[in-house]
N, C-alpha and C positions, 0 to 999 in steps of 0.2 A: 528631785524637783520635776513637775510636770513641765513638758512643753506647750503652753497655752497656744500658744499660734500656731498647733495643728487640729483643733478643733474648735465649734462654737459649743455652749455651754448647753447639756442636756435639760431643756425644762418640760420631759416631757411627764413627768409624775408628777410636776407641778398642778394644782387647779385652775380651769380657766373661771376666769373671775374677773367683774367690772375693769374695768384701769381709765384712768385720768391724767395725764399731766398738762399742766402749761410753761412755757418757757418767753421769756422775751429778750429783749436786746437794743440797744439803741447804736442809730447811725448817725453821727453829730457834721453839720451842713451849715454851711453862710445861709443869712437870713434870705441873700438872693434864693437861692437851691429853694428855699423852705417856700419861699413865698413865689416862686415859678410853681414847685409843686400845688399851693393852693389855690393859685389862677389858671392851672392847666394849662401851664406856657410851655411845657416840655417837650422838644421836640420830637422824641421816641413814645411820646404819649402817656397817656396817665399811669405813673409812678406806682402807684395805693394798687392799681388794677392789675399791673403787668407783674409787681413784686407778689401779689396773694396769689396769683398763677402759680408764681416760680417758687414760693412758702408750699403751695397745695403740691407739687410736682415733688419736690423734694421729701414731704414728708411720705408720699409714696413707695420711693425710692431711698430711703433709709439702709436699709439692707445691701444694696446696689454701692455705697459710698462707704459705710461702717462695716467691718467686714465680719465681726462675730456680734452682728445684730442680725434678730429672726426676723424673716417674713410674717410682717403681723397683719390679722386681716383687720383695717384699719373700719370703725363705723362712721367715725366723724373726725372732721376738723373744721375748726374756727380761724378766720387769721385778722387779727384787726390791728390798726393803724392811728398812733396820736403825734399828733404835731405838737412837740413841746420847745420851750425856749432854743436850747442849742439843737434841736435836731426831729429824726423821727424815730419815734418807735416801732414796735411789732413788737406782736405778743398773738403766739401761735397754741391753740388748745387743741389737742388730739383723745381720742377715743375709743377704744375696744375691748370689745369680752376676749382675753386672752392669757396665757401662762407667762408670759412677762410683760414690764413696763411699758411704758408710750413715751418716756422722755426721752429719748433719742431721739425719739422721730419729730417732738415739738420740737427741738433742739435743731436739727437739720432745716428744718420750718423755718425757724427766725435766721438762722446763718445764711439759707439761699437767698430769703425775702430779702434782705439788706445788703446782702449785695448784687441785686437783683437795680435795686435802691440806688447804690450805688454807681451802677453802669448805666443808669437813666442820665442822673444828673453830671456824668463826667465831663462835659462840656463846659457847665458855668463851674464847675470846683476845679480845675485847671489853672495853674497860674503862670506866667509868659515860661516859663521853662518844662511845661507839661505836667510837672508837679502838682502834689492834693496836697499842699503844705496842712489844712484845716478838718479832712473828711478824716474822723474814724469811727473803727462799729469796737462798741467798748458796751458794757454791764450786761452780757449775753451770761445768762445764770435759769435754773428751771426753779418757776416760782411758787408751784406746785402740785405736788404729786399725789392719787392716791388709788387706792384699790378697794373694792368691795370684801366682804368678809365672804368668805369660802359658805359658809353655815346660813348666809341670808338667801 
């Protein structure tokens, strides 16, 4: 049996080739939280603005956090934000001509963003014993992935 935890995986005979994924995630929040977020009453400042920072940051730094994930030269990333009944979303789109995936790096995307999210609104999700009895970040899944064909 190999010992996988003394190397990352060779892709270097791999093709570099398009790659796409998107991943999301929801962080579920009191209507207060939700509706501080949409009147920009938050006192650490806008929520939407400081979380696609810390989504864009993260998906950078992939490598840096996952440890037999490559340095991939990233060309784009998207991070966007919906207010739905219990909470908010993210949903992080990443980009590059590269010999492996992007889902890790969406992945780390939406995991910083929301709790990015998170430590905005700590203040109103608090309850007299400092407790979040109501915040959690749940259906973080990648929604999808794809790659170019090698021959196009």
């Amino acid at each position: 049996m190999r010992d996988s935890w003394e190397a990352i995986v060779d892709v270097g005979s791999k093709p570099v080739v398009e790659r796409e994924a998107t991943a999301s995630g929801l962080i579920i929040l009191s209507k207060d939280s939700l509706e501080a977020i949409e009147n920009g009453q938050i006192s650490k400042g806008d929520v939407r603005e400081a979380s696609t920072v810390a989504a864009i940051q993260a998906v950078k730094e992939t490598p840096r956090t996952i440890p037999h994930c490559h340095p991939i030269p990233i060309e784009g990333c998207k991070v966007s934000w919906n207010v739905e009944d219990e909470g908010l979303r993210c949903t992080v789109s990443v980009k590059a001509h590269w010999s492996t995936g992007v889902e890790m790096e969406a992945l780390c995307g939406v995991n910083a963003g929301l709790l990015c999210a998170w430590d905005m609104v700590k203040a109103i999700e608090k309850d007299e014993k400092g407790q979040y009895p109501k915040v959690a970040i749940s259906e973080i899944r990648v929604i999808s992935k794809r790659k170019s064909d090698p021959q196009d």
